[in-house]
C-alpha positions, 0 to 999 in steps of 0.5 A, a space after each residue: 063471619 066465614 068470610 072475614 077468614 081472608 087467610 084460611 084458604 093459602 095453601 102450600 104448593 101442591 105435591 111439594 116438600 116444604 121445610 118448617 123452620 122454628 125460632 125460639 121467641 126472646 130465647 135470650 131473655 129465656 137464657 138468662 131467667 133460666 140462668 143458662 151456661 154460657 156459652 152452650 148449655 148441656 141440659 138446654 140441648 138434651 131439651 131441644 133433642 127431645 123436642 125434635 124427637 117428639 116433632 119428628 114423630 108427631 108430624 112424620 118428619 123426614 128430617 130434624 135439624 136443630 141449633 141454638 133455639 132454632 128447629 128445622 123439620 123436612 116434611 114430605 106428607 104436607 100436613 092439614 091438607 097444605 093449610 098454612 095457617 094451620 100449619 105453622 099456628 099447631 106446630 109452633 104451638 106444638 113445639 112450645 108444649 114440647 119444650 115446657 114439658 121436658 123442661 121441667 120447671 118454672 118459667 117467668 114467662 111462658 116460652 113461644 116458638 114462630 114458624 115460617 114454611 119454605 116450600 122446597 124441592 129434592 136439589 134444594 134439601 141439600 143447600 137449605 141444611 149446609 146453609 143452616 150447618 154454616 149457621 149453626 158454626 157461626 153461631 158456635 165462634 161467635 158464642 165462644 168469642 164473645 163468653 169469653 170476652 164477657 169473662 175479660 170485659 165488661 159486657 159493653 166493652 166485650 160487644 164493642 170488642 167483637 164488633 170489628 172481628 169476622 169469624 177468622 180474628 174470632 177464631 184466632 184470637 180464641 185459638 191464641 187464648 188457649 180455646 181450640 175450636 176444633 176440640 169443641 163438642 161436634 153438636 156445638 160446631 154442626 148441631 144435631 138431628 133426628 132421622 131413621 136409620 136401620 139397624 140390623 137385626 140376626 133371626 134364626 129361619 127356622 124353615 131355611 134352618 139358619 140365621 137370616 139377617 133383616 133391617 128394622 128402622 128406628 128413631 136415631 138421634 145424632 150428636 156426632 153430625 158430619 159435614 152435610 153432603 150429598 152422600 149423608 142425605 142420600 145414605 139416610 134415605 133423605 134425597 135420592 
């Protein structure tokens, strides 16, 4: 019966990087058995933060990026030997784990993650991350639009409401009602992520008789993200 695994052997490129990008299953139904604060809630991110963590060291990430209830981790060492498959059924099923171990409570519905592969090279880390950036600030505008106008209206009127406007008139309009964007949690507007940074670390030498200063990497989790660039990726050792 080996045989009638038709999809087994698909492989992702050799020696090329790839991207896992994770989307939460009916998370909008999960926001409301959970009884979740709109429009962002702290503990549902202090758990995604945790998830990133977790599959930033099981799987030697190079990079975490997380919004809302999607995920995306920069592989350089490609997993299961490229298996498709494989990779995408253990690390969806890995960040569901994850996601209900740090939780900590009763599901009505036991949570799910999908996972895609997107093969990538160096020029195209860049592009991918500020494309899922600019996501992640439509996704704040209209979350904060339309829970206020939910506040207003009913739950009809309010997605009637916001049909019609792009992110400007959101913006604006929140603006005129006393809700300035700009003052929003950075980790609402630009998401957060996982990466190594240095940390430097004083010892005394004792041959030299004097302080040395040497660079110990460590897990850092960012909830103050700038404006992905060129220079974030390359200071953070992501591209060159």
């Amino acid at each position: 019966m080996k045989e009638f695994e038709v999809y087994s052997s698909l492989r992702v490129p050799k020696n090329s990087k790839i991207i896992i990008r994770l989307d939460g299953r009916s998370f909008h139904k999960l926001a409301r058995d959970l009884n979740l604060v709109k429009p962002y809630d702290d503990n549902f991110y202090e758990v995604i933060s945790k998830v990133c963590r977790d599959l930033f060291e099981e799987f030697s990430a190079e990079f975490v990026y997380a919004f809302s209830d999607e995920i995306s981790l920069l592989l350089d060492n490609v997993p299961f030997d490229g298996r498709i498959e494989k990779i995408n059924s253990v690390i969806a099923s890995f960040t569901a784990s994850s996601f209900v171990m740090h939780y900590n409570t009763q599901f009505k519905k036991p949570p799910a993650f999908d996972s895609r592969i997107i093969p990538v090279n160096e020029k195209d880390i860049l592009n991918y991350f500020k494309w899922r950036q600019d996501e992640s600030w439509r996704n704040c505008v209209n979350s904060h639009g339309i829970s206020f106008l939910k506040s207003k209206y009913s739950n009809t009127e309010a997605n009637e409401k916001i049909k019609g406007m792009n992110l400007s008139d959101i913006h604006e309009f929140l603006f005129e009602n006393g809700i300035n964007l700009n003052d929003v949690e950075t980790y609402k507007k630009r998401g957060i992520a996982v990466y190594r940074k240095n940390k430097e670390i004083v010892g005394f030498n004792k041959k030299e008789n004097k302080n040395q200063i040497s660079y110990r990497s460590y897990i850092y989790t960012d909830w103050e993200l700038p404006i992905f660039s060129e220079e974030f990726f390359k200071d953070i050792k992501v591209i060159e």
